[in-house]
C-alpha positions as a Markdown table, in Angstrom:
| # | Residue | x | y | z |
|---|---|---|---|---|
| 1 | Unk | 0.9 | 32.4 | -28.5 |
| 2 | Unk | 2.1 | 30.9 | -25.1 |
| 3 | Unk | -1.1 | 32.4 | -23.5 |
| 4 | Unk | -3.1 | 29.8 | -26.1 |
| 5 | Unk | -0.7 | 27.0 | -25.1 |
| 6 | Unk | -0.8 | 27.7 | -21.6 |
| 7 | Unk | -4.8 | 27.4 | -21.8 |
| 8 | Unk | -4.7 | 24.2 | -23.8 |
| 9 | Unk | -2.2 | 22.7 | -21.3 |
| 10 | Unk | -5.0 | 23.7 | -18.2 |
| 11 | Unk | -7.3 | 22.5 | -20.3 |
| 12 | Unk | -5.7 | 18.5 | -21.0 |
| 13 | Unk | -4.7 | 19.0 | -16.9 |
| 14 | Unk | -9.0 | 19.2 | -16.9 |
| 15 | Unk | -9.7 | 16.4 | -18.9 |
| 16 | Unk | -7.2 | 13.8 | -17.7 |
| 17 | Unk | -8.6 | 14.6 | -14.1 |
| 18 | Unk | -12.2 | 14.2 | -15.1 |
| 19 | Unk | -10.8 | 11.1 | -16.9 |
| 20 | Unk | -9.5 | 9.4 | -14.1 |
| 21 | Unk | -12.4 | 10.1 | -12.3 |
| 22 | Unk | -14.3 | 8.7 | -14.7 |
| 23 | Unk | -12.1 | 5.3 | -14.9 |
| 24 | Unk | -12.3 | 5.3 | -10.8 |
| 25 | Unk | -15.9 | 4.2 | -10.9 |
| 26 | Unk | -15.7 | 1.3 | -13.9 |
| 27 | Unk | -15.3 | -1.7 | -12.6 |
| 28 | Unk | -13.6 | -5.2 | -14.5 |
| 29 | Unk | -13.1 | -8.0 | -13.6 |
| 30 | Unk | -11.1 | -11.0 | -14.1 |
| 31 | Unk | -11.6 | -15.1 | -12.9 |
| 32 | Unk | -9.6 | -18.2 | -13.0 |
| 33 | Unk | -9.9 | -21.7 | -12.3 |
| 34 | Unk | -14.1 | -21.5 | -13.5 |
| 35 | Unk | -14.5 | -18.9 | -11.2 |
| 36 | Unk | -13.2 | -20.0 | -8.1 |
| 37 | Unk | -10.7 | -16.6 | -8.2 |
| 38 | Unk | -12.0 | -13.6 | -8.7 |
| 39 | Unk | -10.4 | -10.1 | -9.3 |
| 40 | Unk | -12.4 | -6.4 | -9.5 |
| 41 | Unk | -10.2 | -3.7 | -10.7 |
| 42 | Unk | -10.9 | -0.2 | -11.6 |
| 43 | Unk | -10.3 | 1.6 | -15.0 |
| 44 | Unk | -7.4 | 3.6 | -13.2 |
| 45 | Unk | -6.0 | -0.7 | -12.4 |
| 46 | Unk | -7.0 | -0.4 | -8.5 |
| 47 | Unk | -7.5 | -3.9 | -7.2 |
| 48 | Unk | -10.8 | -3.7 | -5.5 |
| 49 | Unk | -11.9 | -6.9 | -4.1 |
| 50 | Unk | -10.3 | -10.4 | -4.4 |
| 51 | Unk | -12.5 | -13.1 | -4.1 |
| 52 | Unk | -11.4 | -16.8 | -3.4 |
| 53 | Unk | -12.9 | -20.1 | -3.1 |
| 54 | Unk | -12.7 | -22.1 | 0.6 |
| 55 | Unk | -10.9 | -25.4 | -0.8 |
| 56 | Unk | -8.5 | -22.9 | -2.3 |
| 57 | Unk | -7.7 | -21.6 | 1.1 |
| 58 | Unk | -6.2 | -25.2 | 2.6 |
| 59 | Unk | -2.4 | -25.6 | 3.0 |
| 60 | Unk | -1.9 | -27.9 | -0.1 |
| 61 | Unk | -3.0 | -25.9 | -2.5 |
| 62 | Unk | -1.4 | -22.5 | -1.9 |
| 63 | Unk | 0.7 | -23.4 | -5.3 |
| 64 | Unk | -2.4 | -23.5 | -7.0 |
| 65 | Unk | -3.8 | -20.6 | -5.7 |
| 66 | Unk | -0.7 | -18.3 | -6.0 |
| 67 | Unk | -1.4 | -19.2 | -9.9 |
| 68 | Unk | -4.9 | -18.4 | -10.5 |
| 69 | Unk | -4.4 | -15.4 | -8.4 |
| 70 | Unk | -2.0 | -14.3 | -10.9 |
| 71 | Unk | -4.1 | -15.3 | -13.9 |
| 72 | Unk | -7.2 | -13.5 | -12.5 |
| 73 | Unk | -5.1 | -10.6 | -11.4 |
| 74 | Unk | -3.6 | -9.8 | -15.1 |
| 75 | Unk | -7.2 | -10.7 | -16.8 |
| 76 | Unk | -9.0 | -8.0 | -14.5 |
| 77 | Unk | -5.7 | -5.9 | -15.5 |
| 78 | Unk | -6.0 | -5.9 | -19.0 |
| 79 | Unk | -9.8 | -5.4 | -19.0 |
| 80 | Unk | -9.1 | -2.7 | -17.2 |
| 81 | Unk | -6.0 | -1.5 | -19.7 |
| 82 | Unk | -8.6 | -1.2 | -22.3 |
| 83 | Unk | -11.2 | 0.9 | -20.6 |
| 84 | Unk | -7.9 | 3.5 | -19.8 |
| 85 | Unk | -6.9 | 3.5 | -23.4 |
| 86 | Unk | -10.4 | 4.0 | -24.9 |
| 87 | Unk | -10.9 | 6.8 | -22.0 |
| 88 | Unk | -7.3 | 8.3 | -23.2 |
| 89 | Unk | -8.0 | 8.3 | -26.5 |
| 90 | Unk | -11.3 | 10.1 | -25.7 |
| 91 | Unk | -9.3 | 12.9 | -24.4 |
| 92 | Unk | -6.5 | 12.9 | -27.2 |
| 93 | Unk | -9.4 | 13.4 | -29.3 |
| 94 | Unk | -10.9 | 16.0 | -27.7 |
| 95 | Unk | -7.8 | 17.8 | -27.3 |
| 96 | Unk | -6.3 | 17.5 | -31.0 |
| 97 | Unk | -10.0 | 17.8 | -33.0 |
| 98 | Unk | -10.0 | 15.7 | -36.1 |
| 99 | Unk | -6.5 | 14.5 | -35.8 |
| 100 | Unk | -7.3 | 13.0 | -32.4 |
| 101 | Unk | -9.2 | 10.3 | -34.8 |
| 102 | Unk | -5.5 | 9.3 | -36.0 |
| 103 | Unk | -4.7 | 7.7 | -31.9 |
């Protein structure tokens, strides 16, 4: 019974690592202000490159830019959220046969 349970727990440990391998190399991204901010995050929500426009870089508009920063920022973020559910319940699935369907 526990020798089962023991397996099935090594075996979720297996799949949530391949998982998050997996999620490492998808890539999302998120803009703002038609483009001129630019976020790449992973599946796993690692902020990969950050990508701003020149007149966004002078002294009066650091207001501005603090904002689409953060707007970019939490669009890449939530494409990203949805690749890492999908990928979870991919796993869950695997793991619990046809009631993994029910996630």
């Amino acid at each position: 019974m526990f020798g089962d349970l023991f397996g099935k727990l090594q075996e979720a440990q297996e799949k949530m690592k391949e998982s998050k391998s997996r999620l490492a190399q998808i890539t999302m991204a998120g803009e703002a202000g038609e483009g001129s901010v630019k976020v790449v995050v992973t599946g796993n929500r690692e902020v990969k490159s950050i990508d701003v426009a020149e007149h966004l870089l002078e002294k009066d508009n650091k207001e501005e830019l603090e904002d689409l920063l953060i707007t970019a920022l939490n669009r890449a973020l939530k494409n990203a959220e949805g690749a890492w559910e999908a990928e979870m319940k991919n796993v869950a699935g695997g793991m619990l046969g046809p009631l993994g369907g029910l996630l």
